[in-house]
PDB file of N, CA, C and O in Angstrom:
ATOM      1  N   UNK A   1      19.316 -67.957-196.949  1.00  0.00           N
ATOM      2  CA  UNK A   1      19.472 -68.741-198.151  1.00  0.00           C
ATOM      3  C   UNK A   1      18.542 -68.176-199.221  1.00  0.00           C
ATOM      4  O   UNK A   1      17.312 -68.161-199.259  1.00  0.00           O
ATOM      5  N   UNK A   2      19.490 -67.697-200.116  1.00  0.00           N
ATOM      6  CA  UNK A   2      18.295 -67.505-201.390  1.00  0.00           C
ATOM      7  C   UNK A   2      17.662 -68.334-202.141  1.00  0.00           C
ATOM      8  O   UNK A   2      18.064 -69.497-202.168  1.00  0.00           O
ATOM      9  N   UNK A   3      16.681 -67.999-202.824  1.00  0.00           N
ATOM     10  CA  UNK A   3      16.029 -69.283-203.289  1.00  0.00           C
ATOM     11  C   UNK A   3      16.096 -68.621-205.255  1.00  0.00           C
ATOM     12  O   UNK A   3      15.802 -67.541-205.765  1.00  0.00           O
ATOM     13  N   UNK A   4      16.443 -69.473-205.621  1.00  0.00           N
ATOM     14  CA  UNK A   4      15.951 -69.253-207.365  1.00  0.00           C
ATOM     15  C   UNK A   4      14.743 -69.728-207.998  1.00  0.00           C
ATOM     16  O   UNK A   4      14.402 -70.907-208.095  1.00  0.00           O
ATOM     17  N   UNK A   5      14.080 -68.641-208.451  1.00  0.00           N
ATOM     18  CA  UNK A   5      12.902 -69.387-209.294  1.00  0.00           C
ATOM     19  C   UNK A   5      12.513 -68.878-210.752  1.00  0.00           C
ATOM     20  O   UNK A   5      12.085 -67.814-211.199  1.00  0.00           O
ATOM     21  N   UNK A   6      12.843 -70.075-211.278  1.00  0.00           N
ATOM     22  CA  UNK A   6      12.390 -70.187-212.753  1.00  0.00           C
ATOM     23  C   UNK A   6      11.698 -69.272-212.887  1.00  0.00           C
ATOM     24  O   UNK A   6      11.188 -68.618-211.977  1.00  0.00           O
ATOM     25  N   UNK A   7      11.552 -69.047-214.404  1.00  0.00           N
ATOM     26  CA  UNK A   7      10.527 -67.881-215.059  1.00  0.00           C
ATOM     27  C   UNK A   7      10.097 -68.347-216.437  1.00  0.00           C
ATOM     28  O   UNK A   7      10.961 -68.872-217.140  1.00  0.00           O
ATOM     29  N   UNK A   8       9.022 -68.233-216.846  1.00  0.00           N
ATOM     30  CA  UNK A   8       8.924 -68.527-217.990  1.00  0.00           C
ATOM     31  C   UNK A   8       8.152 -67.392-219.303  1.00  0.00           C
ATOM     32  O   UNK A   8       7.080 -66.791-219.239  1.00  0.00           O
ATOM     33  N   UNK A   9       9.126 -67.417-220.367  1.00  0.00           N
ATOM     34  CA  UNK A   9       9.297 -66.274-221.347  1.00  0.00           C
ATOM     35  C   UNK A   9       7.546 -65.842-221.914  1.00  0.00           C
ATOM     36  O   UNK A   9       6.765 -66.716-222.288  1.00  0.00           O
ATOM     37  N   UNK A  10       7.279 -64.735-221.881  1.00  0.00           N
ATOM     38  CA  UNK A  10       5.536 -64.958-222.093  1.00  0.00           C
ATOM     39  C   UNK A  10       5.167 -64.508-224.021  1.00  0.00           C
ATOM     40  O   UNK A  10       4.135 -64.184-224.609  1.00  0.00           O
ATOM     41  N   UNK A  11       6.506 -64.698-224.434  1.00  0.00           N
ATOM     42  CA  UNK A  11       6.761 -64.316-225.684  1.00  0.00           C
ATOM     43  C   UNK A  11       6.757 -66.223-226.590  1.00  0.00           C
ATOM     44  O   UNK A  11       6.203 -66.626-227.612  1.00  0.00           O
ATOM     45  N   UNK A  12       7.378 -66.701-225.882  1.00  0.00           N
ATOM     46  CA  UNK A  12       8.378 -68.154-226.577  1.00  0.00           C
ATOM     47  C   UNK A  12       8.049 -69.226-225.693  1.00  0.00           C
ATOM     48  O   UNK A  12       8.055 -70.386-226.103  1.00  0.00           O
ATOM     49  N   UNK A  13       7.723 -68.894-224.346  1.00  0.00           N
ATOM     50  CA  UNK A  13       8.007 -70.177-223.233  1.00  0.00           C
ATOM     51  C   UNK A  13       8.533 -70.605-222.638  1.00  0.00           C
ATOM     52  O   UNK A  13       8.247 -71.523-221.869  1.00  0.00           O
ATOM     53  N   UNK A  14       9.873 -69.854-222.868  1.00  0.00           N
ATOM     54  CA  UNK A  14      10.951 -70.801-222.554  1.00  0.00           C
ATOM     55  C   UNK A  14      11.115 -71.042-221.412  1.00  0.00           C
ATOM     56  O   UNK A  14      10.498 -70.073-220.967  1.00  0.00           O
ATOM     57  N   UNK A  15      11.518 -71.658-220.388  1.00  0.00           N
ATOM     58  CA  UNK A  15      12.399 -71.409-219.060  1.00  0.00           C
ATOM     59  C   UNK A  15      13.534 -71.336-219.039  1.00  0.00           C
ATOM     60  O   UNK A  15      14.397 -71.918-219.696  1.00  0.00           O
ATOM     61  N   UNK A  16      13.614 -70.097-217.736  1.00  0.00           N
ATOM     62  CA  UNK A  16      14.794 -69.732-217.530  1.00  0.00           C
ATOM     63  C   UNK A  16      14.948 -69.228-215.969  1.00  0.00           C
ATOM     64  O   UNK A  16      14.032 -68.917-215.209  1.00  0.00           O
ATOM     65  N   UNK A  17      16.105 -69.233-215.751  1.00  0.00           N
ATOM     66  CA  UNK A  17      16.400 -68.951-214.377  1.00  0.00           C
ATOM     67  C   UNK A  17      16.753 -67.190-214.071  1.00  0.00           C
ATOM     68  O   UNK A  17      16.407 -66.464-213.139  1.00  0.00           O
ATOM     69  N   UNK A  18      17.603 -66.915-215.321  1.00  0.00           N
ATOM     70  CA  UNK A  18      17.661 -65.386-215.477  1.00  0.00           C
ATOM     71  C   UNK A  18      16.427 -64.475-215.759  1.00  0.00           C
ATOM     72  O   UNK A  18      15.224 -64.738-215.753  1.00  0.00           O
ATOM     73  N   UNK A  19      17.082 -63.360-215.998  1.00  0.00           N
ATOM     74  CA  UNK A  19      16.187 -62.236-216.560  1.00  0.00           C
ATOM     75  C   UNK A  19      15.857 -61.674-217.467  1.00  0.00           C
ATOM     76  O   UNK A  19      15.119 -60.710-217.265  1.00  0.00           O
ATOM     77  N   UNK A  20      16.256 -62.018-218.932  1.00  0.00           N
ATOM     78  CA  UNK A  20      16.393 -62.075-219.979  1.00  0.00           C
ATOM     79  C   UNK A  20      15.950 -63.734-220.422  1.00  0.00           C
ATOM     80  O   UNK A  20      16.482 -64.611-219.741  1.00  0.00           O
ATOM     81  N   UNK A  21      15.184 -64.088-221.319  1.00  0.00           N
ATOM     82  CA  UNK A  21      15.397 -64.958-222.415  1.00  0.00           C
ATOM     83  C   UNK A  21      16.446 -65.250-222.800  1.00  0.00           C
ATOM     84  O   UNK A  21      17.189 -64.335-223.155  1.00  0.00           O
ATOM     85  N   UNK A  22      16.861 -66.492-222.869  1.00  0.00           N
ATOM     86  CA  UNK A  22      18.161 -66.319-224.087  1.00  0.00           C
ATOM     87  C   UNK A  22      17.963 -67.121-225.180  1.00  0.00           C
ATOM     88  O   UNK A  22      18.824 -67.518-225.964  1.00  0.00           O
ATOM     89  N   UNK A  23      16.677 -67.359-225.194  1.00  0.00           N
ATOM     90  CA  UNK A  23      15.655 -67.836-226.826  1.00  0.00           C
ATOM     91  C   UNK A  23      15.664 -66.096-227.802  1.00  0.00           C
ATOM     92  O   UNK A  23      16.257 -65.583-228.751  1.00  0.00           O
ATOM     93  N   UNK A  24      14.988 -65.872-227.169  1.00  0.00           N
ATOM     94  CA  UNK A  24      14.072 -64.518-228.168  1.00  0.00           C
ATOM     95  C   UNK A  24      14.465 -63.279-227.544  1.00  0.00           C
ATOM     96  O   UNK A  24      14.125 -62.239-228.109  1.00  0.00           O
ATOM     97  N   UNK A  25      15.329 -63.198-226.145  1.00  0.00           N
ATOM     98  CA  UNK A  25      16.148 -62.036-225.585  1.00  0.00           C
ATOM     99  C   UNK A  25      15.041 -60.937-224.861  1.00  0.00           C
ATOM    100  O   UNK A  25      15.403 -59.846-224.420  1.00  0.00           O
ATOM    101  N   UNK A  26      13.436 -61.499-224.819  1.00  0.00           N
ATOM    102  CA  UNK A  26      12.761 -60.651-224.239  1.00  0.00           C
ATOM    103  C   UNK A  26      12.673 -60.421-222.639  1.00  0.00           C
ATOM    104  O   UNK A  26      12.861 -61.316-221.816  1.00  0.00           O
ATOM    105  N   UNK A  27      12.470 -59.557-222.442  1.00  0.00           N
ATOM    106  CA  UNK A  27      12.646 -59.410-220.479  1.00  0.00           C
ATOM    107  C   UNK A  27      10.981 -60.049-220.025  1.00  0.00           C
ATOM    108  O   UNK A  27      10.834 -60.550-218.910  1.00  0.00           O
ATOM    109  N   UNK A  28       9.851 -59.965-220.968  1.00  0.00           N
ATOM    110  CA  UNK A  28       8.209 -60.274-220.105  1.00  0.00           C
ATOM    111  C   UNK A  28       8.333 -61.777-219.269  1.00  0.00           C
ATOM    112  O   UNK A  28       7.369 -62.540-219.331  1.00  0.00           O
ATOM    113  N   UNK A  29       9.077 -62.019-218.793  1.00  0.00           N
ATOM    114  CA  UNK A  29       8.638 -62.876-217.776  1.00  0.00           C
ATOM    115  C   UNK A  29       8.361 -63.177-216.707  1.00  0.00           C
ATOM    116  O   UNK A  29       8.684 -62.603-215.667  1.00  0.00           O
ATOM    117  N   UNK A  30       7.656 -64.225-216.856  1.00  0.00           N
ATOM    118  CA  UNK A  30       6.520 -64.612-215.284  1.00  0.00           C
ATOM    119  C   UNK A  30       6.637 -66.229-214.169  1.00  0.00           C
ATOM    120  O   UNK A  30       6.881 -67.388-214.505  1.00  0.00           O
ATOM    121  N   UNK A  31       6.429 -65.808-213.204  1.00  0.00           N
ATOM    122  CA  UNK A  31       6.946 -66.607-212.227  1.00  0.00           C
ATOM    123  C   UNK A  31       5.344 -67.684-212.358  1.00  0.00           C
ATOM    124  O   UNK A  31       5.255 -68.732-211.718  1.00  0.00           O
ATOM    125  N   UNK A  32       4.288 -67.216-213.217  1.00  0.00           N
ATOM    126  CA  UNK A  32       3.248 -68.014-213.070  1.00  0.00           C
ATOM    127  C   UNK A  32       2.892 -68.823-214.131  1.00  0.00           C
ATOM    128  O   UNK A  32       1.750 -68.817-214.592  1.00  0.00           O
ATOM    129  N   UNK A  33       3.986 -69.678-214.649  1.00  0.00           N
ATOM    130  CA  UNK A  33       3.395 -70.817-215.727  1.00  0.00           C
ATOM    131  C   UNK A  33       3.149 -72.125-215.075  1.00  0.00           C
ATOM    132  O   UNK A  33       3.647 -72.194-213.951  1.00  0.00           O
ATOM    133  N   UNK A  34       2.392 -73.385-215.555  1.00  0.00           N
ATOM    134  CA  UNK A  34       2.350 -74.299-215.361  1.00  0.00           C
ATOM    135  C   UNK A  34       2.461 -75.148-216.573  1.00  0.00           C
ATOM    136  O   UNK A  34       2.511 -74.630-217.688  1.00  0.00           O
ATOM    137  N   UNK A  35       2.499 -76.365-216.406  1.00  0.00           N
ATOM    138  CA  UNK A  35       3.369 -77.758-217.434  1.00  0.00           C
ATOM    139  C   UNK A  35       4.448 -76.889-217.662  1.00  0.00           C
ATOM    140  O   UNK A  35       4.666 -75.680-217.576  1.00  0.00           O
ATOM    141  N   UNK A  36       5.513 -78.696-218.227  1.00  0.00           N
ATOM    142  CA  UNK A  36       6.578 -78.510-218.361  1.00  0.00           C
ATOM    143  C   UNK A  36       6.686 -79.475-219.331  1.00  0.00           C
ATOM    144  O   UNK A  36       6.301 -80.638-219.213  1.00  0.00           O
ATOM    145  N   UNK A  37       7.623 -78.598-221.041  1.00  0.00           N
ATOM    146  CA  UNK A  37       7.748 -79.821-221.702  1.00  0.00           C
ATOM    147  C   UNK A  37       9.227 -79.613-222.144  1.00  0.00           C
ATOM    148  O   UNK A  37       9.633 -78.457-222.260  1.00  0.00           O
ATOM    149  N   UNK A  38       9.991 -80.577-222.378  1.00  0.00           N
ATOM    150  CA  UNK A  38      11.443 -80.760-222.437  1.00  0.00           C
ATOM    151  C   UNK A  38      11.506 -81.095-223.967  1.00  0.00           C
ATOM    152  O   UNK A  38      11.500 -82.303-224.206  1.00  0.00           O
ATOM    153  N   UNK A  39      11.559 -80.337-224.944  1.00  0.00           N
ATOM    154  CA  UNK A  39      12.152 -81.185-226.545  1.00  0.00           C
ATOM    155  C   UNK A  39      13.191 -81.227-226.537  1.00  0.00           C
ATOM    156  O   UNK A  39      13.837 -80.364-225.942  1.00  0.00           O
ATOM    157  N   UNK A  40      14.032 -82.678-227.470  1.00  0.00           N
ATOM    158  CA  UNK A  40      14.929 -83.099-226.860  1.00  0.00           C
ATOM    159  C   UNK A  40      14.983 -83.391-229.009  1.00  0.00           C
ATOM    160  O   UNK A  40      16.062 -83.679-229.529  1.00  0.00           O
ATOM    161  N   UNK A  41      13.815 -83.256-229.796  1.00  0.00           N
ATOM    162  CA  UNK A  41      14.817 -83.432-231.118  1.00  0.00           C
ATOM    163  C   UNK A  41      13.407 -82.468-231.723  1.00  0.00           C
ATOM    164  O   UNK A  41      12.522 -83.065-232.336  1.00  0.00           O
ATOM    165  N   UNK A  42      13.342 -81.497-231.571  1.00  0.00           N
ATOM    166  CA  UNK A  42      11.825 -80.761-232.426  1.00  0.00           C
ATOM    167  C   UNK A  42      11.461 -81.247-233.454  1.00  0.00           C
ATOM    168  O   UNK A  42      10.253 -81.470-233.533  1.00  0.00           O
ATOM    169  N   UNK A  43      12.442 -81.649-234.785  1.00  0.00           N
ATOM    170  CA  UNK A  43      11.885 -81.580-235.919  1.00  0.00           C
ATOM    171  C   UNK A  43      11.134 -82.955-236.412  1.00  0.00           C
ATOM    172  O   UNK A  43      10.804 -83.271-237.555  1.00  0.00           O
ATOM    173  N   UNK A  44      10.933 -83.841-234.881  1.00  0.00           N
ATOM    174  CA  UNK A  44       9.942 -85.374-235.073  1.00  0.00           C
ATOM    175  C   UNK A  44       9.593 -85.083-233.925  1.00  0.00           C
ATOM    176  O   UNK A  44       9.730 -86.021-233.140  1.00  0.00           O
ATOM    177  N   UNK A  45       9.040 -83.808-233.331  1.00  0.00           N
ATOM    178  CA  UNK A  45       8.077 -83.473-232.016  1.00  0.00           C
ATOM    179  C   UNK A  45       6.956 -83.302-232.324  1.00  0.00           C
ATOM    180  O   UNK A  45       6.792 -82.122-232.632  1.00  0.00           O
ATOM    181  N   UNK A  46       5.792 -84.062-232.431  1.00  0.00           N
ATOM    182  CA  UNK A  46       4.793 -83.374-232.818  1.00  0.00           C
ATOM    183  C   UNK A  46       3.942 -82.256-231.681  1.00  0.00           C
ATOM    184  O   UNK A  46       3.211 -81.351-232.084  1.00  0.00           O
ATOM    185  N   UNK A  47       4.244 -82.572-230.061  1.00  0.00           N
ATOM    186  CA  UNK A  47       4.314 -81.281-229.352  1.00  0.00           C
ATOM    187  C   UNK A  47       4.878 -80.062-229.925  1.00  0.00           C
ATOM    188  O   UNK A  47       4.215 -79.034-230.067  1.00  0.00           O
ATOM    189  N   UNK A  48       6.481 -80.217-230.356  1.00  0.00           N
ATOM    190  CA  UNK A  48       7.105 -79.361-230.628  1.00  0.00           C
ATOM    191  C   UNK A  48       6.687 -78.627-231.955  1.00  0.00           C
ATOM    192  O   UNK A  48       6.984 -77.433-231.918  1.00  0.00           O
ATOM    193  N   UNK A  49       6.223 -78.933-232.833  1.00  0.00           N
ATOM    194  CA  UNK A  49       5.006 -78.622-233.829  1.00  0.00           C
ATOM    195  C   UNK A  49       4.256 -78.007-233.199  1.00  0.00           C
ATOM    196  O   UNK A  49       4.511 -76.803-233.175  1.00  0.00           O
ATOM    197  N   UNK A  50       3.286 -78.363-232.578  1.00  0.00           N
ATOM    198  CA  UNK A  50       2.012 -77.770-231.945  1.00  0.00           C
ATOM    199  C   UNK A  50       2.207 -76.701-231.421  1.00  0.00           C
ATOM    200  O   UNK A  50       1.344 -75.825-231.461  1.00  0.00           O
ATOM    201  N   UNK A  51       3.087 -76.570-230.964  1.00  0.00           N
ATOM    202  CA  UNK A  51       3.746 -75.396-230.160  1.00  0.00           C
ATOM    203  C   UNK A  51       4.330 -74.575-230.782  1.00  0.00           C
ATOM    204  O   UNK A  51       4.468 -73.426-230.361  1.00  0.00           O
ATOM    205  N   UNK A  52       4.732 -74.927-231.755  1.00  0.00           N
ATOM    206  CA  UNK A  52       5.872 -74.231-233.148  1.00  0.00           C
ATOM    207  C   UNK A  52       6.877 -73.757-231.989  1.00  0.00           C
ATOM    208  O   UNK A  52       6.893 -72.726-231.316  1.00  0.00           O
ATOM    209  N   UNK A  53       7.728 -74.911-232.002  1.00  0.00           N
ATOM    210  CA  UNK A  53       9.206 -74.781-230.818  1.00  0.00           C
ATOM    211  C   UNK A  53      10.126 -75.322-232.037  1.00  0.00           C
ATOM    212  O   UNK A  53      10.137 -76.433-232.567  1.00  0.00           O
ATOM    213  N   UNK A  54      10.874 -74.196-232.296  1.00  0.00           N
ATOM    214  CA  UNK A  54      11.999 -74.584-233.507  1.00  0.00           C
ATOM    215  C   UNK A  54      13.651 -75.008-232.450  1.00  0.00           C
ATOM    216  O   UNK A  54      14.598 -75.669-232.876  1.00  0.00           O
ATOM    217  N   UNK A  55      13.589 -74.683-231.725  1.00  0.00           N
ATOM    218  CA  UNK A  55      14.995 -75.590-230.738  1.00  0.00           C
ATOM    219  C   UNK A  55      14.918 -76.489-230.092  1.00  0.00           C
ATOM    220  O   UNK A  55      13.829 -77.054-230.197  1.00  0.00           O
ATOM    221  N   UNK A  56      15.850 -77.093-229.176  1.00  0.00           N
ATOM    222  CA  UNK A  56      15.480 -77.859-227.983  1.00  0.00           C
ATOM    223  C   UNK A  56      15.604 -77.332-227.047  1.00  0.00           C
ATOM    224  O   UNK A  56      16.655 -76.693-227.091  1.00  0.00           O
ATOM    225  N   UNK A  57      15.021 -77.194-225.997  1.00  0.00           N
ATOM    226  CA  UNK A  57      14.825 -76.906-224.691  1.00  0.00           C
ATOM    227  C   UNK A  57      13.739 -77.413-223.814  1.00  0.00           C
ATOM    228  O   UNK A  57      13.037 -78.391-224.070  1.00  0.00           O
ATOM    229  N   UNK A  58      13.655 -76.600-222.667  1.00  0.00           N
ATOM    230  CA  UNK A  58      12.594 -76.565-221.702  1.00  0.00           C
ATOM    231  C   UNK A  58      11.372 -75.097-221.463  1.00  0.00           C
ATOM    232  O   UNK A  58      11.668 -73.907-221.355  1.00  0.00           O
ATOM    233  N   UNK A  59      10.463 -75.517-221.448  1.00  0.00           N
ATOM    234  CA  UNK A  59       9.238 -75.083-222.418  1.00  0.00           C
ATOM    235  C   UNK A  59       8.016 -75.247-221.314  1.00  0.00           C
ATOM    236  O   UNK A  59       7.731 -76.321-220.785  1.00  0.00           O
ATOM    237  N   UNK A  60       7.122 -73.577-220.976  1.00  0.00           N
ATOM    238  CA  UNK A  60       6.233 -73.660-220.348  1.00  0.00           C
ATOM    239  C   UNK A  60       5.037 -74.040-220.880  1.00  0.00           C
ATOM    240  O   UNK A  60       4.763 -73.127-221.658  1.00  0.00           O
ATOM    241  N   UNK A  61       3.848 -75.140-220.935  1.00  0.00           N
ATOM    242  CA  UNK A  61       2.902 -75.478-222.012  1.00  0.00           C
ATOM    243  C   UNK A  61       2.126 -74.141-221.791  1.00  0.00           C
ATOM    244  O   UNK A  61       1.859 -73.571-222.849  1.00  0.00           O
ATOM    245  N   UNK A  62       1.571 -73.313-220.295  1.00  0.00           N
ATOM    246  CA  UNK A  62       0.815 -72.155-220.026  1.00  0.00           C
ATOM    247  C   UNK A  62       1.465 -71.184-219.215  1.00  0.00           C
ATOM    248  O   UNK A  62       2.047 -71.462-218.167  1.00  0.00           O
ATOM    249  N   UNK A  63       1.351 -69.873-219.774  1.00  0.00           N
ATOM    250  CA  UNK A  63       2.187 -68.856-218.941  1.00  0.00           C
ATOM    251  C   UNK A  63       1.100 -67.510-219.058  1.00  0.00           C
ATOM    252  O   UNK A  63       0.566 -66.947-220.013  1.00  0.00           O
ATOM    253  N   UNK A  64       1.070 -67.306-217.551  1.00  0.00           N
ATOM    254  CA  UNK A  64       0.278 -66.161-217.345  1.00  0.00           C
ATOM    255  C   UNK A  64       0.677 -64.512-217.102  1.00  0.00           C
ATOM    256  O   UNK A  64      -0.214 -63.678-216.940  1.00  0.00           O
TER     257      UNK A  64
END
């Protein structure tokens, strides 16, 4: 049984299951982030601010 594991973009944050981004299309990603934040409307996120996250998605807060 294979197993899938998330990655998160070390450019943007994003998570993803592939190998590519499909935020910012960069390949640097890492199997070692921790938090997880979900924006669900950015432009009354004040996370999503802080972060300067202009979409919605799912979002590593630290990626190593």
């Amino acid at each position: 049984m294979s197993r899938v594991t998330e990655k998160a973009c070390t450019v943007c944050h994003t998570i993803t299951k592939g190998n590519v981004c499909p935020k910012c299309k960069s390949t640097a990603l890492s199997e070692d982030f921790s938090g997880l934040v979900i924006v669900f409307d950015p432009e009354s996120s004040a996370i999503a601010k802080t972060m300067n996250i202009k979409e919605k998605g799912r979002y590593a807060l630290k990626v190593r």
